[in-house]
C-alpha positions as CSV (number, residue, x, y, z in Angstrom):
1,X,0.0,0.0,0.0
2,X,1.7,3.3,-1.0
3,X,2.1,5.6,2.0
4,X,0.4,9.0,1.9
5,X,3.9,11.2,3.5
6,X,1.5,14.3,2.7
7,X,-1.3,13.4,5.3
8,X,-1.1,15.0,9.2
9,X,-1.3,12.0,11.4
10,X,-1.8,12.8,15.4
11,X,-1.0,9.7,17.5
12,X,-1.9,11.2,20.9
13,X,-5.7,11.0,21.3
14,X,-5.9,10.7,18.0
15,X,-9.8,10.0,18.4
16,X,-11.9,10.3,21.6
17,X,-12.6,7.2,23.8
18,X,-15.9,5.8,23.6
19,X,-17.0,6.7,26.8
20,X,-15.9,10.3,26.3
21,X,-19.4,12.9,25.6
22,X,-21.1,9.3,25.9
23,X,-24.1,11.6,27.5
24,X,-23.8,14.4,24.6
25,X,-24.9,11.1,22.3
26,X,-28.3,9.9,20.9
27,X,-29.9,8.0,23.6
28,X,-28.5,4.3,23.2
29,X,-31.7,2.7,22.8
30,X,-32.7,4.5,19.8
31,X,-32.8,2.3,16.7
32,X,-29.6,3.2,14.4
33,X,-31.4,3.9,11.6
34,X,-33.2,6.8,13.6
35,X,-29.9,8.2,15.1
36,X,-28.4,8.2,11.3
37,X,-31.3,10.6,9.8
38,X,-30.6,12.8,13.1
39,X,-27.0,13.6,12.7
40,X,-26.8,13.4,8.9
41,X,-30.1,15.9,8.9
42,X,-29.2,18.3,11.8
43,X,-25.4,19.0,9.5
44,X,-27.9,19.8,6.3
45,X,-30.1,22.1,8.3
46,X,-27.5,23.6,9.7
47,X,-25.6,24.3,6.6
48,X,-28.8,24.9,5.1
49,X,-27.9,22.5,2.0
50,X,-30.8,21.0,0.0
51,X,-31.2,16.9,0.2
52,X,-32.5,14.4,-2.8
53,X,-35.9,13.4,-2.2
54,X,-36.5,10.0,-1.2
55,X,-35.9,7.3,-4.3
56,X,-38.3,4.9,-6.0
57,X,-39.2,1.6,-5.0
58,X,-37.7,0.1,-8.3
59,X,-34.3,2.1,-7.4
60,X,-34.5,1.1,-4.0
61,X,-34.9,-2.7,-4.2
62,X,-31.9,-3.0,-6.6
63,X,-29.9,-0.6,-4.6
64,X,-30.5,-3.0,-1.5
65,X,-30.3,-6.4,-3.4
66,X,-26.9,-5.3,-4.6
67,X,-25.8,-4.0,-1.3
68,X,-27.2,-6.6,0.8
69,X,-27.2,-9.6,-1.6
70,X,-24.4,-8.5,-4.2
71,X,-26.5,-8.8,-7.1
72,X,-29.1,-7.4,-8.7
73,X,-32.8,-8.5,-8.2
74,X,-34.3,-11.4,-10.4
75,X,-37.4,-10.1,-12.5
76,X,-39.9,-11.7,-9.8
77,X,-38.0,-10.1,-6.9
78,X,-39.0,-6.8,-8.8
79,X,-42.1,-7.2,-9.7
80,X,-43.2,-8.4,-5.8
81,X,-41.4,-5.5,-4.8
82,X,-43.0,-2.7,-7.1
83,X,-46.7,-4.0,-7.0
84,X,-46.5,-4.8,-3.4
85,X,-48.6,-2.4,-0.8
86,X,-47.5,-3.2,2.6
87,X,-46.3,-0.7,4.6
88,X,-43.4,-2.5,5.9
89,X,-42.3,-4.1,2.6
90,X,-39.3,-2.0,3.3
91,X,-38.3,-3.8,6.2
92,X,-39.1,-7.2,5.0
93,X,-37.5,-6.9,2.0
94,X,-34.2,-6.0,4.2
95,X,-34.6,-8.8,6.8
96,X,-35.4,-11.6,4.0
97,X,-32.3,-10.1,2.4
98,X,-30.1,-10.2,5.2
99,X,-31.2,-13.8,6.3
100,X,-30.8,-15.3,2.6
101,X,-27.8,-16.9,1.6
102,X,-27.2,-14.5,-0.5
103,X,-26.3,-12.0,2.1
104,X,-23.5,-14.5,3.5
105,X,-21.7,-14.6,0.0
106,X,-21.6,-10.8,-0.5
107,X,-20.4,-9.9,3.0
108,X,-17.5,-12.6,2.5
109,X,-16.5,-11.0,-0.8
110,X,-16.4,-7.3,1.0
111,X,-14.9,-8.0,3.6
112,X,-12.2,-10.1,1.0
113,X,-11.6,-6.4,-0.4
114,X,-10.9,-5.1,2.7
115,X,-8.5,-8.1,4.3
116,X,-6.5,-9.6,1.9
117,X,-7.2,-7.1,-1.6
118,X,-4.0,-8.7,-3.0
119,X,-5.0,-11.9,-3.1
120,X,-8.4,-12.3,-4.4
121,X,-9.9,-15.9,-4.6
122,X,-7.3,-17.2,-1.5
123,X,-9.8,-20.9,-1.5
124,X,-8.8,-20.6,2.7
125,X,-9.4,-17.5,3.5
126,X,-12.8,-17.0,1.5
127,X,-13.9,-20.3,3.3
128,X,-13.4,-19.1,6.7
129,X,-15.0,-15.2,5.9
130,X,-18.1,-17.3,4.5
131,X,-18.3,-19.7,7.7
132,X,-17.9,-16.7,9.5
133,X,-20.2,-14.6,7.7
134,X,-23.0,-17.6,7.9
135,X,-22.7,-17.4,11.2
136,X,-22.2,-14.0,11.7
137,X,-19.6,-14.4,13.9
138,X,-18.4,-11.3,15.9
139,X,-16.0,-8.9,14.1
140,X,-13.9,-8.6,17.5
141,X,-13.5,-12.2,17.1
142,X,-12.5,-12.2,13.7
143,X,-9.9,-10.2,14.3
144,X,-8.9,-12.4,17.2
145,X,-9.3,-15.8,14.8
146,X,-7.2,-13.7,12.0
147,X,-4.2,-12.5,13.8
148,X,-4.0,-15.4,17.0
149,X,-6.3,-18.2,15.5
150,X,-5.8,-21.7,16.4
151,X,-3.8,-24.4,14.2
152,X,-5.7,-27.0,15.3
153,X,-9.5,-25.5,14.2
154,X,-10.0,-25.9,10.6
155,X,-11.5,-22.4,10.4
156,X,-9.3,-20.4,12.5
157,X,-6.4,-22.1,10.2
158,X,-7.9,-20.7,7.2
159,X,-8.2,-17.1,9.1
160,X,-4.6,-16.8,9.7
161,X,-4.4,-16.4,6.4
162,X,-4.2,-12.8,7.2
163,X,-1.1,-13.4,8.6
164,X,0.4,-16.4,6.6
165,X,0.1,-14.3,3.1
166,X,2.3,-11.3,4.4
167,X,4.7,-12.9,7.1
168,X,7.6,-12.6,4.8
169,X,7.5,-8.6,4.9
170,X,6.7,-7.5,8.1
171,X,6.4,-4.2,7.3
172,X,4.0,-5.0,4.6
173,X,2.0,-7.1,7.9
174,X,2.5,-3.9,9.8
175,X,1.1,-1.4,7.5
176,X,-1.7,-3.8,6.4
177,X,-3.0,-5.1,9.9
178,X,-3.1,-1.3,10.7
179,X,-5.3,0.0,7.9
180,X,-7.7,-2.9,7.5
181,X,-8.5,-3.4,11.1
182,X,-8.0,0.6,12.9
183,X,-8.1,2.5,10.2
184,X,-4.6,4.2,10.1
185,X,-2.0,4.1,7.6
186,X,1.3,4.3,9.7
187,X,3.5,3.9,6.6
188,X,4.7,7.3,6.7
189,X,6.2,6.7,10.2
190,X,8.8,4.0,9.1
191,X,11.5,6.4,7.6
192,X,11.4,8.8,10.2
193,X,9.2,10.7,12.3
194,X,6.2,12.9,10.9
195,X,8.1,16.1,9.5
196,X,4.5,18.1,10.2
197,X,3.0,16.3,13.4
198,X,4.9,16.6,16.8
199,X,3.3,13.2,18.0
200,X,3.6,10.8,15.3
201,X,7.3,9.4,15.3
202,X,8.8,6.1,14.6
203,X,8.2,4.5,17.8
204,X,4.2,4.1,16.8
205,X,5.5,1.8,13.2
206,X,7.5,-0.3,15.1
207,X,6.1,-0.1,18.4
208,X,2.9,-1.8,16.5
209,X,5.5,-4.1,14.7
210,X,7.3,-5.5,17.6
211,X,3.2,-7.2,18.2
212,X,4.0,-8.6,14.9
213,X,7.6,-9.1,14.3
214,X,8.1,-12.6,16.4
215,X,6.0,-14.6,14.1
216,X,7.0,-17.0,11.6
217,X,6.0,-19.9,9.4
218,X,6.7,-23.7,9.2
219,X,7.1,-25.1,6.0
220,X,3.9,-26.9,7.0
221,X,2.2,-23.7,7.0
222,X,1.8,-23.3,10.6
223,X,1.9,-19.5,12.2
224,X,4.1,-19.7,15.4
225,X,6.1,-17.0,17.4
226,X,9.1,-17.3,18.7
227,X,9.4,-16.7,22.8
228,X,12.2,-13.5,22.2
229,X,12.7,-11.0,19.6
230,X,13.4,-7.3,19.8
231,X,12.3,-4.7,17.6
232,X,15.5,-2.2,16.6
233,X,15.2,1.1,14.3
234,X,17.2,3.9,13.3
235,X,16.3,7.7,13.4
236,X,16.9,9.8,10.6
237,X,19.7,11.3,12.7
238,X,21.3,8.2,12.9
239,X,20.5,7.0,16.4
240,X,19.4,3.4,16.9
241,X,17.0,2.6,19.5
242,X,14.7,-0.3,20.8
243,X,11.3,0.0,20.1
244,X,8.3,-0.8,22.9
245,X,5.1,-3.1,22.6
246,X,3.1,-0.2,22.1
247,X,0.0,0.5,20.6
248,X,-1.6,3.5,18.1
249,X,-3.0,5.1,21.3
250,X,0.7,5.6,23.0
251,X,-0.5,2.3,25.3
252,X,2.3,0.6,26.4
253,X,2.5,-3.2,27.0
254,X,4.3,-5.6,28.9
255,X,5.1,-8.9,26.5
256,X,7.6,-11.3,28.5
257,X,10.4,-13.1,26.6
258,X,11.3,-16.5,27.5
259,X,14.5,-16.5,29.6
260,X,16.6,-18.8,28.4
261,X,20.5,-19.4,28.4
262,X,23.0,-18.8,25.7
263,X,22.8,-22.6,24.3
264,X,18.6,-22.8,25.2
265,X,18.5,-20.0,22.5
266,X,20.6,-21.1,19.6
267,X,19.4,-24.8,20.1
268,X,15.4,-23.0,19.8
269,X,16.8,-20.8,17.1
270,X,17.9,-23.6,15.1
271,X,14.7,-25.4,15.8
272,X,12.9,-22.7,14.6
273,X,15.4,-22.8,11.5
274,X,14.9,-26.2,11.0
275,X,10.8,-25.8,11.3
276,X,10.7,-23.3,8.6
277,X,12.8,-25.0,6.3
278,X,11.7,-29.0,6.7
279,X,8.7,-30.8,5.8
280,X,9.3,-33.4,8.4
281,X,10.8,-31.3,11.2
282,X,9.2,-31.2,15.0
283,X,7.4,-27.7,15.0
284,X,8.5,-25.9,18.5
285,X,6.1,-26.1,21.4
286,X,4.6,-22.2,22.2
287,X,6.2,-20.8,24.6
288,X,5.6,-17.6,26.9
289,X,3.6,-14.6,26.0
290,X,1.6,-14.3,22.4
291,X,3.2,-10.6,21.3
292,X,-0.2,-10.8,18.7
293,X,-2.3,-12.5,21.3
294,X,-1.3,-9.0,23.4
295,X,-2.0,-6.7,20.2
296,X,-5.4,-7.9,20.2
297,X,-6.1,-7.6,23.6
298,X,-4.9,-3.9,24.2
299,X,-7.1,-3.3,20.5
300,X,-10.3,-4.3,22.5
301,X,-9.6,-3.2,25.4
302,X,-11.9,-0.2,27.3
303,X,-10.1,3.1,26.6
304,X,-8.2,1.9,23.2
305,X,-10.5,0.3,21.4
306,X,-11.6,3.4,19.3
307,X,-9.5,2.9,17.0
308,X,-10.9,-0.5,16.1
309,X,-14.4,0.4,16.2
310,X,-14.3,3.7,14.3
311,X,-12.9,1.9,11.6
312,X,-14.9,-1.2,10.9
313,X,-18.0,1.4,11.8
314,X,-16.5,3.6,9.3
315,X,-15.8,1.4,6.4
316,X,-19.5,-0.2,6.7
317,X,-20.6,3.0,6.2
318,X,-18.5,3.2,3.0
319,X,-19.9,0.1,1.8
320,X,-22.9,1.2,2.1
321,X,-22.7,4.7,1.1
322,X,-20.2,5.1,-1.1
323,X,-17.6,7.1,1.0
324,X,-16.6,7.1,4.6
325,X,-17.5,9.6,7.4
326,X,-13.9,9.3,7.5
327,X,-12.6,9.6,4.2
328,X,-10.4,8.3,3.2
329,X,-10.9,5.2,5.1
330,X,-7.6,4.8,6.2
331,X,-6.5,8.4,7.3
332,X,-8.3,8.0,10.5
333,X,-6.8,11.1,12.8
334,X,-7.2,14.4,14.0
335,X,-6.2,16.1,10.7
336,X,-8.8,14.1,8.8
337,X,-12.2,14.6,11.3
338,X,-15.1,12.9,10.5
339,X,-18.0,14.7,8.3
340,X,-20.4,13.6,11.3
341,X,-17.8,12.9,14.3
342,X,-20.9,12.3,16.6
343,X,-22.8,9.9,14.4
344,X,-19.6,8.1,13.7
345,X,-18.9,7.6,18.0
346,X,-22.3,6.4,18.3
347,X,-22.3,4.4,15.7
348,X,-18.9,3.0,17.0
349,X,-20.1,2.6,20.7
350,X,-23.1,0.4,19.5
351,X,-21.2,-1.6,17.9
352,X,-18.9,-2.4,21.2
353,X,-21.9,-2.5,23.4
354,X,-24.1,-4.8,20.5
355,X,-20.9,-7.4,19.9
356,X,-19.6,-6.0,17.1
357,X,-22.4,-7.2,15.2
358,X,-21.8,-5.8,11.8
359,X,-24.9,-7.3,10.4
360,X,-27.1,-5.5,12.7
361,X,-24.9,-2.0,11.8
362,X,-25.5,-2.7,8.1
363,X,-29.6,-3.3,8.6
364,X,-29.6,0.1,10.8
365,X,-28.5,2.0,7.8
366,X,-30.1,0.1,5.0
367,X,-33.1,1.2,6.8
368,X,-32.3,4.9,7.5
369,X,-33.8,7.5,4.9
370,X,-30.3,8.9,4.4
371,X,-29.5,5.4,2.4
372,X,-32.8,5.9,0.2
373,X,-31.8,9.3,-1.1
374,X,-32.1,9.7,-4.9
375,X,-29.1,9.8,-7.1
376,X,-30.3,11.9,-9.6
377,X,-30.4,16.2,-8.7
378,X,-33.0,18.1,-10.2
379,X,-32.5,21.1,-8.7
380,X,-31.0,24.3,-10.8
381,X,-28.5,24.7,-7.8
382,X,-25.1,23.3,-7.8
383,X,-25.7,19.4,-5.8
384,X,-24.9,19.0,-1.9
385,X,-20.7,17.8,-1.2
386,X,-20.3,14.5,-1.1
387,X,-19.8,14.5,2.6
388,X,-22.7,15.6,3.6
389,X,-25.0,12.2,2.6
390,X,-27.4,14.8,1.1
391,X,-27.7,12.9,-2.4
392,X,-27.2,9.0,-3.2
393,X,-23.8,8.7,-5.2
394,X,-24.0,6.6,-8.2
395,X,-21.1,3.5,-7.2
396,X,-19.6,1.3,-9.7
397,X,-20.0,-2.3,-9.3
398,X,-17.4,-4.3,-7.4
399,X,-16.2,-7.2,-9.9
400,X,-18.0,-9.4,-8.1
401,X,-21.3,-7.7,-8.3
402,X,-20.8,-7.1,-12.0
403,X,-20.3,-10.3,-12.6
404,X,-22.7,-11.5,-10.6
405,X,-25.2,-9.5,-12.2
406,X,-24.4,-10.0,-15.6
407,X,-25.0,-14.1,-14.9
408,X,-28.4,-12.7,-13.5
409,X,-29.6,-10.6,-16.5
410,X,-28.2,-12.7,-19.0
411,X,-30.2,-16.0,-18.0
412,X,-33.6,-17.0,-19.3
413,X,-35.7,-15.5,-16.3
414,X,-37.7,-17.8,-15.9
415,X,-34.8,-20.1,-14.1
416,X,-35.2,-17.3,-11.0
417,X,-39.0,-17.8,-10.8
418,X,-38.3,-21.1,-9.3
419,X,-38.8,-21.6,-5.7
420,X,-35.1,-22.4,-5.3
421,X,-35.3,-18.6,-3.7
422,X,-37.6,-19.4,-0.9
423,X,-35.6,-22.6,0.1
424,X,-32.6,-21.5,1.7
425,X,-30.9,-24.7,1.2
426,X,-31.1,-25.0,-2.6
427,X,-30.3,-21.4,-3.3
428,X,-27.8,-21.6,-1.3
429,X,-26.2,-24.6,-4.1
430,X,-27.5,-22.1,-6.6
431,X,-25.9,-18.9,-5.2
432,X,-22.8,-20.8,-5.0
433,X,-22.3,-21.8,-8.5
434,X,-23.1,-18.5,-9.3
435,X,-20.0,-17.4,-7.5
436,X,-18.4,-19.7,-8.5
437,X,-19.0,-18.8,-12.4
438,X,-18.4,-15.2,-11.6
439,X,-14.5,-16.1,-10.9
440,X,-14.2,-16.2,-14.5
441,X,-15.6,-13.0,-15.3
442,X,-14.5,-10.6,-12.1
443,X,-10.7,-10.6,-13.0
444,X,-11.9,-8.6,-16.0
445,X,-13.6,-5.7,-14.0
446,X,-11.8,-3.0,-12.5
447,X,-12.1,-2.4,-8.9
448,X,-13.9,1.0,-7.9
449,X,-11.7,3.9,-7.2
450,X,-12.2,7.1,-7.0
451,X,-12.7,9.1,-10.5
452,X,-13.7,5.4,-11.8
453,X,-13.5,5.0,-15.5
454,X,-14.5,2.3,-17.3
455,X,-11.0,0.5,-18.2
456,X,-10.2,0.2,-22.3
457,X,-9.8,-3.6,-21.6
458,X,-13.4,-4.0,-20.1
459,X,-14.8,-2.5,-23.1
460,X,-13.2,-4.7,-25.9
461,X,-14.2,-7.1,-23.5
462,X,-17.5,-6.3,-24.3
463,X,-17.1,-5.2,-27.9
464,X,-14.9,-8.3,-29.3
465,X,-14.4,-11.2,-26.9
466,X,-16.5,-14.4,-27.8
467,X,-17.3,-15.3,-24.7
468,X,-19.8,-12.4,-24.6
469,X,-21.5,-13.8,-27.7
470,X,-20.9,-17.6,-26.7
471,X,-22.1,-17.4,-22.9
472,X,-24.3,-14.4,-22.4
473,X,-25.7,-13.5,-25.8
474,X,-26.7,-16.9,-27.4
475,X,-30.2,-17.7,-28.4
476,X,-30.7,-20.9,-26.8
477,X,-33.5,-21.2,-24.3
478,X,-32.0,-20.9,-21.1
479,X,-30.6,-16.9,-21.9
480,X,-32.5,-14.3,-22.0
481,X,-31.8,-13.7,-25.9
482,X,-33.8,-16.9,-26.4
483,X,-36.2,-16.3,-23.7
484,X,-37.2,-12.9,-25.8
485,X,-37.2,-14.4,-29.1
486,X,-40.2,-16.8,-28.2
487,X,-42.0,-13.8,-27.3
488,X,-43.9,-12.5,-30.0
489,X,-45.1,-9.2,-29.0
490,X,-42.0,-6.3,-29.0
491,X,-43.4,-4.2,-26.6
492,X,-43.3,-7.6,-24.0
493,X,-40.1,-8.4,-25.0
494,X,-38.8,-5.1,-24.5
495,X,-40.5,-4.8,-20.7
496,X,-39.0,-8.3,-20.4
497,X,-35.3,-6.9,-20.9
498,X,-35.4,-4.0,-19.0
499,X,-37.4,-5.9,-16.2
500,X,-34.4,-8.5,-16.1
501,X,-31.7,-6.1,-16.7
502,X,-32.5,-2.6,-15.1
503,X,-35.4,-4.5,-12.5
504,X,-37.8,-1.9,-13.8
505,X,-40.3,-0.9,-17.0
506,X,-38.9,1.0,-20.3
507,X,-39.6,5.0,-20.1
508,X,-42.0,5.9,-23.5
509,X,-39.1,6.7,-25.4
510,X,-36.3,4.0,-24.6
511,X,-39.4,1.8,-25.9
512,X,-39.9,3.6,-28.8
513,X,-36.4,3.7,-30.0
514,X,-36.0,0.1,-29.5
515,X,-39.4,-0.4,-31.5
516,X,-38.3,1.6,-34.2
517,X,-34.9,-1.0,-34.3
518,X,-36.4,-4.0,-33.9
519,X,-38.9,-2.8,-36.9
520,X,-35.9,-1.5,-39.1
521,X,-34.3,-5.1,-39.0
522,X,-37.2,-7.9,-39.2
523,X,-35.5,-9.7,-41.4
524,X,-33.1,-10.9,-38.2
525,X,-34.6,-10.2,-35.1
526,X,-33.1,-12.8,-32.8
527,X,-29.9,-11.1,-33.7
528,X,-31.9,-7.5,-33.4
529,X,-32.8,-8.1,-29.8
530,X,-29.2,-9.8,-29.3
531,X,-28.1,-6.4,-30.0
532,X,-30.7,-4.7,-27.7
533,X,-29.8,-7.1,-24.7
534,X,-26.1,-5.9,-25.5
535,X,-26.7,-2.7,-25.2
536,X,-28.1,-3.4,-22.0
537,X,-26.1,-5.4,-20.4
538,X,-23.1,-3.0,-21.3
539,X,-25.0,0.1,-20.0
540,X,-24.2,2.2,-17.2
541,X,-27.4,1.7,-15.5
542,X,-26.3,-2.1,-15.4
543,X,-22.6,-1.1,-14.2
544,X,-23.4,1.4,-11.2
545,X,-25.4,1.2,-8.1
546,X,-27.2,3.9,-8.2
């Protein structure tokens, strides 16, 4: 990860405890969803800045299928949706949502982005975050399973995966343990200390690398520590010193080394050697203290565990928004305050005092009318800043969602009207071979940054690669192509397509034009509405949440 030198880092109370202003809050009773409209509205008001009206129900229900399922609804899914009048179709919709397989899948593949973004499709490591995510295990422990997890628990093998992948550079472990589970890039402190920022110096880099630095691998593949190990730097001026077990809040910790003799440590150290080179070689018993085993502790601990529950609170909110209240999600500091620093502690305390129960965070703000904001600005006035969550931000698709999605449209609809969908069990099968098609299709996607642009290779992709006309184009009966040209009728195949594709009905004039095409070339019209389901599929409405 490239360090940003530029950015003012602060490491002494670099965010407020939880339990500091705890009585300025929202009560902590009061449903999230209602806490989120508070602070996000009471910032509008106050800047007297104009917010989107509320979207559609069409909008809405493929803006929470793909943010709560990862795809985008089947045609049946929309039309229950859209024609239903229940009051609380809102709500059911997000609980069926968030108890469907579906849900498990997506929050493994985002939370993939977020732990280990160099090394999409690790087998291990996605089959622990979807055990976890199935049973929505508690991010706290998580963390714990990732960075301390037990060798002997087939799961908690797979989760030290974090760990296993980036052990040979433990500065690269360092950096990345610090950004995807507090929030803070420390690269900048390596060299030397902040130029700008009085507080930030060396000691916080390796203070947080001397948790990390003991560990090592067998060449079975098991994560061990060693019972010694110091931590030595040098300062820009040339002065080598010691670093402490200390953590990003200037905590200090006490992690014992084994005592042992001049000849007890080389015979261990050439154990250890031995271990990491040798199939067949006895692995070293554990000894002493657990230098990670301590990281995680002082990371939850009362008083320091800000840091740990701003950021997962933080990048939910991302996720599901499109940008941090921290942004970007890894400058958390004093130089880089939240857009709603209140909202952003509460959100943060609930989750300590609710388990860390990330599923629970994520139904409080699907729910919240700040996350059903339109996209689209009507007004003659310049739109709101993006900070203030006064207008829904048109995302790009992960690859995973795009892909996803295009397997969706692209099949003969009828295959989703099943009642696989309503058996948890059989979708489940179902959801999974969809993922597991989509591996082929993803790599080709670029991630979302920010200034997104479509990549050149994506769109030869689109315009010249066979597999676009051999897998999602072709006319048999099980694609949509073939599933339109049995239907007779243009107008219903054309509210079929944008039903399956775009979950919603053709405006007056996208109908007409297509008409007018699928008139000007009778003579072929399978390949006619091949080329209309192309267009489609290779829209922008398809590509973005919107």
């Amino acid at each position: 990860m490239m360090p940003r030198c530029a950015v003012l880092f602060s490491a002494l109370a670099i965010l407020l405890p939880l339990s500091l202003h705890a009585s300025e809050l929202r009560p902590a009773d009061q449903p999230i969803e209602q806490v989120i409209d508070h602070y996000v509205d009471a910032l509008t008001k106050a800047d007297e800045v104009p917010a989107a009206s509320q979207t559609g129900d069409a909008t809405l229900l493929r803006r929470l299928t793909l943010d709560l399922a990862g795809r985008i609804p089947t045609a049946r899914e929309a039309r229950a949706y859209t024609e239903s009048t229940s009051a609380s179709k809102r709500v059911e919709l997000v609980d069926r949502l968030l108890a469907s397989p579906d849900f498990a899948f997506h929050h493994r593949n985002e939370l993939e982005e977020i732990l280990l973004p160099n090394r999409r499709n690790d087998g291990e490591f996605r089959k622990y975050l979807l055990w976890a995510a199935e049973q929505n295990r508690r991010w706290d422990d998580m963390f714990r399973d990732m960075l301390t997890g037990n060798e002997d628990d087939e799961y908690q093998k797979a989760a030290l995966q974090f760990v296993r992948t980036r052990i040979r550079d433990v500065d690269d472990l360092t950096n990345a343990t610090s950004v995807a589970f507090f929030g803070v890039n420390v690269s900048c402190a390596k060299c030397h200390d902040h130029p700008l920022v009085e507080d930030w110096k060396q000691d916080h880099f390796y203070g947080l690398q001397s948790f990390l630095s003991r560990t090592y691998v067998t060449k079975q593949n098991a994560v061990l520590e060693k019972p010694f190990g110091e931590v030595k730097y040098t300062t820009r001026e040339g002065v080598e010193k010691q670093a402490h077990f200390m953590f990003l809040t200037g905590a200090n910790v006490e992690v014992a080394s084994l005592e042992l003799s001049g000849d007890e440590k080389k015979k261990l150290e050439e154990a250890i050697r031995k271990a990491e080179r040798e199939d067949n070689a006895p692995i070293p018993e554990p000894q002493g203290d657990s230098a990670r085993g301590k990281l995680v502790d002082v990371a939850l601990r009362d008083g320091d565990n800000h840091f740990f529950a701003q950021n997962i609170a933080n990048r939910i909110w991302q996720r599901m928004l499109g940008r941090g209240l921290v942004d970007p999600v890894d400058q958390i500091h004093s130089g880089n305050p939240a857009s709603h620093p209140e909202l952003l502690e509460w959100l943060a305390r609930d989750l300590v005092t609710h388990g860390y129960d990330l599923k629970r965070l994520i139904r409080g703000i699907a729910l919240s009318q700040t996350y059903s904001r339109s996209s689209e600005w009507s007004s003659a006035s310049e739109p709101p800043r993006p900070e203030y969550f006064a207008l829904a931000p048109a995302r790009p698709l992960t690859p995973r969602q795009y892909a996803l999605s295009l397997l969706v449209a692209s099949r003969n609809s009828t295959h989703w009207d099943q009642d696989a969908l309503q058996q948890p069990d059989r979708w489940r099968q179902e959801r999974e071979s969809l993922e597991n098609s989509s591996n082929g299709w993803a790599g080709n996607f670029e991630a979302p940054t920010d200034g997104f642009q479509i990549a050149v290779d994506e769109a030869l992709l689109f315009s010249n690669n066979d597999r676009i006309q051999n897998d999602l184009l072709r006319d048999s009966g099980d694609r949509l192509v073939g599933q339109l040209k049995a239907i007779e009728d243009d107008q219903e195949a054309i509210n079929t397509a944008f039903l399956v594709i775009n979950s919603r009905q053709p405006t007056d004039e996208e109908s007409s034009a297509i008409r007018e095409y699928l008139a000007a070339r009778a003579d072929n019209r399978p390949e006619a509405l091949k080329q209309a389901v192309w267009a489609l599929l290779t829209g922008p409405e398809l590509r973005f949440n919107h």
